[in-house]
mmJSON file of the N, C-alpha and C atoms, coordinates in Angstrom:
{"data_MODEL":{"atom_site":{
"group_PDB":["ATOM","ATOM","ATOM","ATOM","ATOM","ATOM","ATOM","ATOM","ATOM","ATOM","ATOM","ATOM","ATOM","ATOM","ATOM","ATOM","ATOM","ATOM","ATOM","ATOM","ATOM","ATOM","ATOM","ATOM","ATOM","ATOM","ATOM","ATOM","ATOM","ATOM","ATOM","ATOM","ATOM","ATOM","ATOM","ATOM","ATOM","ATOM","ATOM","ATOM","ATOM","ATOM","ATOM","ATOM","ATOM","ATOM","ATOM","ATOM","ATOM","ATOM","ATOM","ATOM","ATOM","ATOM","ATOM","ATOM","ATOM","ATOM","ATOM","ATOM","ATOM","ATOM","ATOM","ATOM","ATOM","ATOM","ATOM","ATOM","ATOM","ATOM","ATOM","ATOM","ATOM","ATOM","ATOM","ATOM","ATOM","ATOM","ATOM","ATOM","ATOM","ATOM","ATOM","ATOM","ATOM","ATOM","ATOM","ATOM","ATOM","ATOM","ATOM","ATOM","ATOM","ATOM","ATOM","ATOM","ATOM","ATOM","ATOM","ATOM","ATOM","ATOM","ATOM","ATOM","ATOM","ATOM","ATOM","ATOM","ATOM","ATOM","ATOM","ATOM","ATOM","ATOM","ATOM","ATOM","ATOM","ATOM","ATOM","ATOM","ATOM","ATOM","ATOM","ATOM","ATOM","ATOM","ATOM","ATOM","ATOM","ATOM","ATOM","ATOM","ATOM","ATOM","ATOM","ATOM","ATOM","ATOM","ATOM","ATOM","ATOM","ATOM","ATOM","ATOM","ATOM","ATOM","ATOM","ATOM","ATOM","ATOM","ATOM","ATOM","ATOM","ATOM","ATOM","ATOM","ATOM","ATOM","ATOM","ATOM","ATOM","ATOM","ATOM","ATOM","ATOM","ATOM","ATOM","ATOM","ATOM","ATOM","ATOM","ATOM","ATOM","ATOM","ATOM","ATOM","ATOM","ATOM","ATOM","ATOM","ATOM","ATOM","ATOM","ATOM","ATOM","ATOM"],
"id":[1,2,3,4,5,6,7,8,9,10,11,12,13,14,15,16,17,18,19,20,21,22,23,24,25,26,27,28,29,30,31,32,33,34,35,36,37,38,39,40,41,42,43,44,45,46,47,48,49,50,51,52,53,54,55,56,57,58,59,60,61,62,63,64,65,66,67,68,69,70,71,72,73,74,75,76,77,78,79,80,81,82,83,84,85,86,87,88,89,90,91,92,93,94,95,96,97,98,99,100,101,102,103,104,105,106,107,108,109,110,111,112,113,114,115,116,117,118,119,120,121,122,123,124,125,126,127,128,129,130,131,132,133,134,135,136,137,138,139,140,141,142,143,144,145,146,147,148,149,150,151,152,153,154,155,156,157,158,159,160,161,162,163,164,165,166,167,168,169,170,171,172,173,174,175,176,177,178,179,180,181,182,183,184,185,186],
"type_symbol":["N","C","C","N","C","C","N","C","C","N","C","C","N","C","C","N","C","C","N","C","C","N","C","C","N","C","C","N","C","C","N","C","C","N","C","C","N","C","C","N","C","C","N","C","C","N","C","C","N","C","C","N","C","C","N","C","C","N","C","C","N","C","C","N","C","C","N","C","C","N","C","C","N","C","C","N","C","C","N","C","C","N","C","C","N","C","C","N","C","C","N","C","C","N","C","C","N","C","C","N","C","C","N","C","C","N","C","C","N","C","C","N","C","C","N","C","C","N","C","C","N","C","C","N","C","C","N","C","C","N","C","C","N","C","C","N","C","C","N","C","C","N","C","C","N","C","C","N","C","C","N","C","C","N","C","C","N","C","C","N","C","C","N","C","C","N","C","C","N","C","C","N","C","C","N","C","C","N","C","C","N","C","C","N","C","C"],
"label_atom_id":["N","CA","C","N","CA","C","N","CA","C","N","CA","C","N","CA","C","N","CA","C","N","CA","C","N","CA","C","N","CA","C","N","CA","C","N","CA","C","N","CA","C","N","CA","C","N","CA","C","N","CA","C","N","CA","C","N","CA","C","N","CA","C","N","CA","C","N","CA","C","N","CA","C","N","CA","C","N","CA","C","N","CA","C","N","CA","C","N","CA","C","N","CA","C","N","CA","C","N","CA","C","N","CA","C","N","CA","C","N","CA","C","N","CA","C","N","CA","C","N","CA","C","N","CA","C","N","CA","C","N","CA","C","N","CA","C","N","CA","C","N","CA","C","N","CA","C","N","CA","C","N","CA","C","N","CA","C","N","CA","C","N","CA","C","N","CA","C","N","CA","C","N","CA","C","N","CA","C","N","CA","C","N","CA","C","N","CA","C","N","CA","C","N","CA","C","N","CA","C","N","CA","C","N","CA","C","N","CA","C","N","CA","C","N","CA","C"],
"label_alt_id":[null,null,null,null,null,null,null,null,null,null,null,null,null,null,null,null,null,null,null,null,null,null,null,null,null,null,null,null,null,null,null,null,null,null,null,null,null,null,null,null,null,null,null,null,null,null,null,null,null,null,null,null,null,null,null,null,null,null,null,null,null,null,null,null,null,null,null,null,null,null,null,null,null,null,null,null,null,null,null,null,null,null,null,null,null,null,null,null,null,null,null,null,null,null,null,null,null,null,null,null,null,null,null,null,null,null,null,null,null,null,null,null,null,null,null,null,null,null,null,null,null,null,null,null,null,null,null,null,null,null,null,null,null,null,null,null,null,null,null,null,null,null,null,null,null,null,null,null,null,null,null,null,null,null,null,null,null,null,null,null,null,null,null,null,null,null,null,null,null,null,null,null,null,null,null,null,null,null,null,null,null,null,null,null,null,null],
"label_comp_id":["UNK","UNK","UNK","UNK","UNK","UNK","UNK","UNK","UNK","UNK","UNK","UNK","UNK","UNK","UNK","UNK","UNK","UNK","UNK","UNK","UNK","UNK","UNK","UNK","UNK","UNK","UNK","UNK","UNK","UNK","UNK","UNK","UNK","UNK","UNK","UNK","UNK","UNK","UNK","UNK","UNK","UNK","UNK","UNK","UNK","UNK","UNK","UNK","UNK","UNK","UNK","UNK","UNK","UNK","UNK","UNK","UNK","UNK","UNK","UNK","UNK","UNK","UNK","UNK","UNK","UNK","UNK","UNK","UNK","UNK","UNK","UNK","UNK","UNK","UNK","UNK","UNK","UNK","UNK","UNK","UNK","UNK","UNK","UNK","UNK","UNK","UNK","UNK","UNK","UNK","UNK","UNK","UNK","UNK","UNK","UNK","UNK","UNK","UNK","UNK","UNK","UNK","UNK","UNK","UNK","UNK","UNK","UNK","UNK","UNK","UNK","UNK","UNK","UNK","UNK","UNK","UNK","UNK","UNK","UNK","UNK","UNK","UNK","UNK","UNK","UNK","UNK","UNK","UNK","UNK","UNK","UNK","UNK","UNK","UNK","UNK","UNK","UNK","UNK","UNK","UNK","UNK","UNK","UNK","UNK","UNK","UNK","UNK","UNK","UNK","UNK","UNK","UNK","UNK","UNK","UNK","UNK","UNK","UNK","UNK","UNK","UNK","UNK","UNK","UNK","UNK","UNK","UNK","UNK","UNK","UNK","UNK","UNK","UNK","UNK","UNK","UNK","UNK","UNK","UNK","UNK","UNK","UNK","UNK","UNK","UNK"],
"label_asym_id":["A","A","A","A","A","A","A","A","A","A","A","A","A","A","A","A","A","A","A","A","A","A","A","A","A","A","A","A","A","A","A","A","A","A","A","A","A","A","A","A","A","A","A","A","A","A","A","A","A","A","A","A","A","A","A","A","A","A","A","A","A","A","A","A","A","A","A","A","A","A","A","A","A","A","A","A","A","A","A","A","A","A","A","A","A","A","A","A","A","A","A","A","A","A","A","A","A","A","A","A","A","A","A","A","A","A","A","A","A","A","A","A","A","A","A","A","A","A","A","A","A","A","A","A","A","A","A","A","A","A","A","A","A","A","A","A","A","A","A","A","A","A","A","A","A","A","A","A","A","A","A","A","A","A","A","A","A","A","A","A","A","A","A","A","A","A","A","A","A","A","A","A","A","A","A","A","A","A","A","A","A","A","A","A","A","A"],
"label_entity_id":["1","1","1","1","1","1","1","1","1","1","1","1","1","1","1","1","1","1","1","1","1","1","1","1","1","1","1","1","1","1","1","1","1","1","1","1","1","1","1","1","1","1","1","1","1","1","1","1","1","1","1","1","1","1","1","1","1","1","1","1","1","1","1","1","1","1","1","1","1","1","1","1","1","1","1","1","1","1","1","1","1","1","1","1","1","1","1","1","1","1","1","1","1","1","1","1","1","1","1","1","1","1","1","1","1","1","1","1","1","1","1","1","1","1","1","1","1","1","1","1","1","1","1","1","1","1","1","1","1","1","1","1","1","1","1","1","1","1","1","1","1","1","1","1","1","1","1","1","1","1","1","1","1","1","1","1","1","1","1","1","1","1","1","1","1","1","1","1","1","1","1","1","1","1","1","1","1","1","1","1","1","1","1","1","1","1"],
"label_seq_id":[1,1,1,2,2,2,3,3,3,4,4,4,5,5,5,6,6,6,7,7,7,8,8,8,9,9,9,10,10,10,11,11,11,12,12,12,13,13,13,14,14,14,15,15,15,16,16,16,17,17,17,18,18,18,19,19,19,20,20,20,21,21,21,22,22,22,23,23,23,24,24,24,25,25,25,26,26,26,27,27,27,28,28,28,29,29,29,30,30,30,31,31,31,32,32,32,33,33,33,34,34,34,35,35,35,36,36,36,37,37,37,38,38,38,39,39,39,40,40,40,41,41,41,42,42,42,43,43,43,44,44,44,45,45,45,46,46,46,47,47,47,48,48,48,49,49,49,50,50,50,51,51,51,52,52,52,53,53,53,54,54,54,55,55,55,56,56,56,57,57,57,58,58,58,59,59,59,60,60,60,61,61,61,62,62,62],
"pdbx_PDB_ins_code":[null,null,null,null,null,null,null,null,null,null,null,null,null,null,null,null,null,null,null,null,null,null,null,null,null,null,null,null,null,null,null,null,null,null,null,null,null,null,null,null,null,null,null,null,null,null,null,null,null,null,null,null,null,null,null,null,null,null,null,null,null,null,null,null,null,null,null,null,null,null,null,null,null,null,null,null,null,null,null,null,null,null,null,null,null,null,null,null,null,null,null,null,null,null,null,null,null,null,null,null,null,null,null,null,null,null,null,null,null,null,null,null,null,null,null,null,null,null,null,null,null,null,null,null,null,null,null,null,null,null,null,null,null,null,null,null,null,null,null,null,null,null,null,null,null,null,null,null,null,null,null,null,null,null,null,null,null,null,null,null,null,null,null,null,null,null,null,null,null,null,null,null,null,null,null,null,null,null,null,null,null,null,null,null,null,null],
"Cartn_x":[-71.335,-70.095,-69.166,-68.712,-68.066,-66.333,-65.678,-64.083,-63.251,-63.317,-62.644,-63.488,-64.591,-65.155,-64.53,-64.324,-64.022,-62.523,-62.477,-61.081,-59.856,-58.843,-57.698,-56.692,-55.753,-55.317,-54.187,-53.953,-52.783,-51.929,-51.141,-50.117,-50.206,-49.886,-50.129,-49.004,-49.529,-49.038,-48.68,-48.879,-48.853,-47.98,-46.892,-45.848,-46.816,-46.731,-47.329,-46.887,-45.701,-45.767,-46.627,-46.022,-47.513,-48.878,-49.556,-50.687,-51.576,-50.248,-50.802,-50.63,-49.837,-49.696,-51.325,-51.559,-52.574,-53.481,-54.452,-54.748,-55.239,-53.954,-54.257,-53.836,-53.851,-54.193,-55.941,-56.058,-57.999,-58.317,-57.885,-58.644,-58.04,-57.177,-56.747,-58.062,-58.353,-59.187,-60.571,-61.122,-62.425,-62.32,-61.426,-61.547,-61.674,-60.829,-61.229,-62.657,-62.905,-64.161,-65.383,-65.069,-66.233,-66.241,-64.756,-64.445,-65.332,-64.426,-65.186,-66.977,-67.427,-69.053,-69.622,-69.116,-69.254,-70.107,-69.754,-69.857,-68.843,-68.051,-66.825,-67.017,-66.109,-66.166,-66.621,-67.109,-67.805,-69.111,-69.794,-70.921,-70.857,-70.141,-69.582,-68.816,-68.904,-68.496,-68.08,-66.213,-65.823,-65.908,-65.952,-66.239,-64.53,-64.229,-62.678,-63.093,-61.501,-62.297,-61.871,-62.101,-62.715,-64.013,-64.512,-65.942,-66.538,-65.741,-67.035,-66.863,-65.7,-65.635,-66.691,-67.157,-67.657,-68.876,-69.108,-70.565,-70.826,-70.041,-69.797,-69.715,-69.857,-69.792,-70.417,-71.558,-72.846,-72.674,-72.252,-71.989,-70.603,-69.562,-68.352,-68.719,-69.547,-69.695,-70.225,-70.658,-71.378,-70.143],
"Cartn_y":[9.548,9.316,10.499,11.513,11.989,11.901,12.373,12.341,11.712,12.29,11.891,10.254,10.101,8.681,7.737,7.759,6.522,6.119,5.063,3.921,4.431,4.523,5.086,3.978,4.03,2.968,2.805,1.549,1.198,-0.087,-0.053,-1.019,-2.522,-3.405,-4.44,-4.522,-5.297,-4.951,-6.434,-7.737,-8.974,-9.123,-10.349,-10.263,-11.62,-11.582,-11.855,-13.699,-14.468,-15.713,-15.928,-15.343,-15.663,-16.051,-14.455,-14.321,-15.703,-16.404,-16.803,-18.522,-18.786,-19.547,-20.192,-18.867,-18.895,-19.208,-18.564,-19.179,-20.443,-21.118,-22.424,-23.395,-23.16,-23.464,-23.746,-22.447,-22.361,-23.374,-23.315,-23.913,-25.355,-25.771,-27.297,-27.611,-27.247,-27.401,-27.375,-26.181,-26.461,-28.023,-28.08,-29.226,-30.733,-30.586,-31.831,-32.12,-31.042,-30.82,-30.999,-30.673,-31.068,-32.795,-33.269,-34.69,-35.486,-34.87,-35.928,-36.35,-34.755,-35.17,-35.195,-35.601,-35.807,-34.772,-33.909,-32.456,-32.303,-33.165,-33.383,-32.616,-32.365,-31.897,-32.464,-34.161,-35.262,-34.477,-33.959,-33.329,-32.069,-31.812,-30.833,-31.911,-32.64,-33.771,-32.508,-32.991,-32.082,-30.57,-29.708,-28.756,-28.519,-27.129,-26.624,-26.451,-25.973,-25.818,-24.405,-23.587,-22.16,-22.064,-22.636,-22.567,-23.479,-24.818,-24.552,-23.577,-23.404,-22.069,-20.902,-20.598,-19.259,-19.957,-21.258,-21.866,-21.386,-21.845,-22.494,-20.533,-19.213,-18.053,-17.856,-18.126,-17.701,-18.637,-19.647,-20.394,-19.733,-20.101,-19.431,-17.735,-17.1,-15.631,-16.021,-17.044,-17.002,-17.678],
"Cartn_z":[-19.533,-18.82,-19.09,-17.803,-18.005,-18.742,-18.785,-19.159,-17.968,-17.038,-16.087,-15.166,-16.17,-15.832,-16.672,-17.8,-18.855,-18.306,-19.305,-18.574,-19.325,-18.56,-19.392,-19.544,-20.83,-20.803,-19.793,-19.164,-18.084,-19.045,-19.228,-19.429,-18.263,-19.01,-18.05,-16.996,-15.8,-14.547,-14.67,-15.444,-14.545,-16.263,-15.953,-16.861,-18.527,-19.685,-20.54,-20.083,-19.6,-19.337,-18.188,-17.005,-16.114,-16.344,-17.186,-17.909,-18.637,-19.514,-20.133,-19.792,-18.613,-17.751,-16.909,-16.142,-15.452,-16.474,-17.402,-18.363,-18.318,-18.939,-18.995,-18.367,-16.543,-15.922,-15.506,-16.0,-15.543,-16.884,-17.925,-19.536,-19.055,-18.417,-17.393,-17.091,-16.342,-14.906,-15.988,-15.956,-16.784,-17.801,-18.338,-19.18,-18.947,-17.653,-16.451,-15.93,-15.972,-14.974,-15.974,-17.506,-18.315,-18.68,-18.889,-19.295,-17.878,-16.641,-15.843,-15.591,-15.481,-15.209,-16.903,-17.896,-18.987,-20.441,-19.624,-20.738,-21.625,-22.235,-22.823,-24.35,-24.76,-26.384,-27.546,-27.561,-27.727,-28.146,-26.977,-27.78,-29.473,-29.493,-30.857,-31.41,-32.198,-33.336,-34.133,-34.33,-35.628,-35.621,-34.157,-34.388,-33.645,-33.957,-33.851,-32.011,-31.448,-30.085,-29.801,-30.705,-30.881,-31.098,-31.85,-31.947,-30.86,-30.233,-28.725,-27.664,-27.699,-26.598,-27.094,-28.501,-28.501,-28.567,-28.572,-28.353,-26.684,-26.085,-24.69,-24.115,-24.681,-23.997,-22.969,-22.973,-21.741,-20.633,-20.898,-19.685,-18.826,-19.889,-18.936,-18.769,-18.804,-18.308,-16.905,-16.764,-15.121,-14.47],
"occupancy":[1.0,1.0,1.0,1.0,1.0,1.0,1.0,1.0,1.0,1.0,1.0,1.0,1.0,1.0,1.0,1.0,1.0,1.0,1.0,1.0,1.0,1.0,1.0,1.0,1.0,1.0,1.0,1.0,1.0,1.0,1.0,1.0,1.0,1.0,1.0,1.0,1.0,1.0,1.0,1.0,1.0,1.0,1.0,1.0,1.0,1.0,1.0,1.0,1.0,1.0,1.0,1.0,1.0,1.0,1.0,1.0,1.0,1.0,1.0,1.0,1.0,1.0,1.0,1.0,1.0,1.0,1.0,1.0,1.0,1.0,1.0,1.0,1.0,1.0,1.0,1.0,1.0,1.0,1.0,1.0,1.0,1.0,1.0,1.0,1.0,1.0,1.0,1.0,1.0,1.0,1.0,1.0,1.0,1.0,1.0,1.0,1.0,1.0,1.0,1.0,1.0,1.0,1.0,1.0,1.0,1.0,1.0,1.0,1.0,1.0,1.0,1.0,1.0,1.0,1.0,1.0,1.0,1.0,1.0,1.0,1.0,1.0,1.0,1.0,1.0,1.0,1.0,1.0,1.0,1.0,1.0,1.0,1.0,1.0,1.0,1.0,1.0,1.0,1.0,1.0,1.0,1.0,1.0,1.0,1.0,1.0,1.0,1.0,1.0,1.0,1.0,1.0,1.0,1.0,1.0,1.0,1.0,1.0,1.0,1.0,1.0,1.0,1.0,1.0,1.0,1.0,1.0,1.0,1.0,1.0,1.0,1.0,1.0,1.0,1.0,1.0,1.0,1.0,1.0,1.0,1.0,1.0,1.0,1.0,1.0,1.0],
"B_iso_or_equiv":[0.0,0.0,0.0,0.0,0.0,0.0,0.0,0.0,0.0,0.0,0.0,0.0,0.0,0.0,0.0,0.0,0.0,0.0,0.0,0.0,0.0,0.0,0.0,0.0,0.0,0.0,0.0,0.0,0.0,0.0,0.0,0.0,0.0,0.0,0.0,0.0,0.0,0.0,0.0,0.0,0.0,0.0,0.0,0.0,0.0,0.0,0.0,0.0,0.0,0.0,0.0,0.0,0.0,0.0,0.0,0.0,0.0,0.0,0.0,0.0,0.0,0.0,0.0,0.0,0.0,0.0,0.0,0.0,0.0,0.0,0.0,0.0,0.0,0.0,0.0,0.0,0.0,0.0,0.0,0.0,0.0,0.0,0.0,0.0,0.0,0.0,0.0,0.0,0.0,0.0,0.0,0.0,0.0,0.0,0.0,0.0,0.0,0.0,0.0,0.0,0.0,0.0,0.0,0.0,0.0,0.0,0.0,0.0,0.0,0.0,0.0,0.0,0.0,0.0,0.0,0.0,0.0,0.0,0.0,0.0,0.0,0.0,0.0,0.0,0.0,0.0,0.0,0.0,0.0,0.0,0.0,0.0,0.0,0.0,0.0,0.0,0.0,0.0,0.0,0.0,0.0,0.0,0.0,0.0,0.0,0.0,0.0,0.0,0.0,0.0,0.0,0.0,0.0,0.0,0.0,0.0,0.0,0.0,0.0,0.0,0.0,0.0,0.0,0.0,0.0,0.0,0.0,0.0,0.0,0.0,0.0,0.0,0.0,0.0,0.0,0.0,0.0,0.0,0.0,0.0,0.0,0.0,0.0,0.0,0.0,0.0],
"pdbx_formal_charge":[null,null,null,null,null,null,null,null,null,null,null,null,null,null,null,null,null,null,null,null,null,null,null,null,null,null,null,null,null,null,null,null,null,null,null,null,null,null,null,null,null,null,null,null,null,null,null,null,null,null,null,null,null,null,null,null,null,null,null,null,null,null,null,null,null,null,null,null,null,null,null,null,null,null,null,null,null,null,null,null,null,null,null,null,null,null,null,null,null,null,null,null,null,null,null,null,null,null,null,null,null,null,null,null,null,null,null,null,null,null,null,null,null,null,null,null,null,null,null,null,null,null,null,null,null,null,null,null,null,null,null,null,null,null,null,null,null,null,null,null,null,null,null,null,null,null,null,null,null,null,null,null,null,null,null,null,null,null,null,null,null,null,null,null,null,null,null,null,null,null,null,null,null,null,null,null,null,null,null,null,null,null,null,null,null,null],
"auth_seq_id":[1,1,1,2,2,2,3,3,3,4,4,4,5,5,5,6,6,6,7,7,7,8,8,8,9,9,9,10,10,10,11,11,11,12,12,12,13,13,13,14,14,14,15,15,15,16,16,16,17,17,17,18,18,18,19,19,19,20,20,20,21,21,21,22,22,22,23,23,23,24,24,24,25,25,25,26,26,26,27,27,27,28,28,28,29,29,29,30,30,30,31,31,31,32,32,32,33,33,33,34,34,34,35,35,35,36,36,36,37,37,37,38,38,38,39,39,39,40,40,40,41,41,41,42,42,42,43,43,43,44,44,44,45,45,45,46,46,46,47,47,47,48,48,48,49,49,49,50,50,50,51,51,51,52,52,52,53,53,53,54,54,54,55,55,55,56,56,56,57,57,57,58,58,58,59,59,59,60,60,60,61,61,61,62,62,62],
"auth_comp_id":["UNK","UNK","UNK","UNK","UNK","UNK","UNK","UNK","UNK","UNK","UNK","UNK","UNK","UNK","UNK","UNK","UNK","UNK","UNK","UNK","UNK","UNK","UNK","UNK","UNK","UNK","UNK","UNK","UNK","UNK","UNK","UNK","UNK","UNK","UNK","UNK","UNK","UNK","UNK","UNK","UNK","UNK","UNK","UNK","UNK","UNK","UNK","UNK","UNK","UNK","UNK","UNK","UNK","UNK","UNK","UNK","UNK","UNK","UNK","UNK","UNK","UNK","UNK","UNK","UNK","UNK","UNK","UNK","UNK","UNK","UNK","UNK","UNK","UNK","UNK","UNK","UNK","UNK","UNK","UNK","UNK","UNK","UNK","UNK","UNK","UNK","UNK","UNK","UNK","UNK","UNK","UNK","UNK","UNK","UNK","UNK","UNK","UNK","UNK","UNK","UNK","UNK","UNK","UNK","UNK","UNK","UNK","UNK","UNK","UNK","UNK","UNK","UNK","UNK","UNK","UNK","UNK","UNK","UNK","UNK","UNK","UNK","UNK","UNK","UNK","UNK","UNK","UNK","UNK","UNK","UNK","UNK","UNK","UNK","UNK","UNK","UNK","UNK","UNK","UNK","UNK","UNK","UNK","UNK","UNK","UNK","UNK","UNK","UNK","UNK","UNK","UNK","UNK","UNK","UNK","UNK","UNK","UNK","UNK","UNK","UNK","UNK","UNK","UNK","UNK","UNK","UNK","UNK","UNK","UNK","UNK","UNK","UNK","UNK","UNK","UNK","UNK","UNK","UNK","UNK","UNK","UNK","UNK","UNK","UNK","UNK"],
"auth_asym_id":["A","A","A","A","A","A","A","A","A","A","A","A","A","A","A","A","A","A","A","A","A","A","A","A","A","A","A","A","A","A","A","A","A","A","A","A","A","A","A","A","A","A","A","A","A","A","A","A","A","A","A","A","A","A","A","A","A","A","A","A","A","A","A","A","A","A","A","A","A","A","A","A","A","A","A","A","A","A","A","A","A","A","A","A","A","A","A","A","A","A","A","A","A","A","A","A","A","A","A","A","A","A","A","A","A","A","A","A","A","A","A","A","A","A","A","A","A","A","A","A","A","A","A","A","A","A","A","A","A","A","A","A","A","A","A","A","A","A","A","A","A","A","A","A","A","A","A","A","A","A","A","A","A","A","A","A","A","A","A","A","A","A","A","A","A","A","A","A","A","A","A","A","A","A","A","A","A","A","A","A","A","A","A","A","A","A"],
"auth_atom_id":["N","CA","C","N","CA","C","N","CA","C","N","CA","C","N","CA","C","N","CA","C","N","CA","C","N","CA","C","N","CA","C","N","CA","C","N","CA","C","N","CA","C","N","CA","C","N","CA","C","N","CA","C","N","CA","C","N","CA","C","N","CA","C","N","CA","C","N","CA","C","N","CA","C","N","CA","C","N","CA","C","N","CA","C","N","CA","C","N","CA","C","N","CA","C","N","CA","C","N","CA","C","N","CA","C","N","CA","C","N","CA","C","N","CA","C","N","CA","C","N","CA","C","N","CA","C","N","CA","C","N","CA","C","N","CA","C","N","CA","C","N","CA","C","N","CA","C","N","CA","C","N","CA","C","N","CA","C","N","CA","C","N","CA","C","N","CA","C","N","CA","C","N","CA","C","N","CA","C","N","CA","C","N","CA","C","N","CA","C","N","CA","C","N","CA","C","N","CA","C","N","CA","C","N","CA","C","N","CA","C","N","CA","C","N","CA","C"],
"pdbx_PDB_model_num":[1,1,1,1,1,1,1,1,1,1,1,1,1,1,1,1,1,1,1,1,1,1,1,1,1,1,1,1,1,1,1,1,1,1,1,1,1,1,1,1,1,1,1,1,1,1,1,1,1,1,1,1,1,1,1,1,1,1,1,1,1,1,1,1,1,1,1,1,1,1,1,1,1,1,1,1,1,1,1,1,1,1,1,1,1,1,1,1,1,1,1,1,1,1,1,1,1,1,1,1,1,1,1,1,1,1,1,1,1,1,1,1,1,1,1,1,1,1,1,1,1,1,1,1,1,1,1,1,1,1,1,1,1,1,1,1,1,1,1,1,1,1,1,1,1,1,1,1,1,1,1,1,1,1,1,1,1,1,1,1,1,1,1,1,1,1,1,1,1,1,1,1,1,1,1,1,1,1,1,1,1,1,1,1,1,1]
}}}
């Protein structure tokens, strides 16, 4: 990769409440959507819900 290929840094364009608004809006919604068809957090007994999210990576990448 040339120089004038790699990523340069940009300052964020979208304001940090928005950001983190939208967010958890989407972490809303996914969480509905696991409770209802019953993929609920139930399956991880006692586990933090940092560690099912970094269980749960390969799925939310698709």
């Amino acid at each position: 990769m040339s120089v004038a290929d790699q990523p340069r840094y940009a300052p964020n364009t979208v304001g940090e409440e928005e950001f983190v608004q939208a967010v958890s809006d989407m972490a809303r919604e996914v969480w509905d959507f696991h409770n209802r068809w019953g993929f609920g957090s139930g399956h991880f007994k006692d586990a933090t819900p940092a560690s099912i999210i970094d269980r749960r990576k390969a799925i939310l990448a698709e």
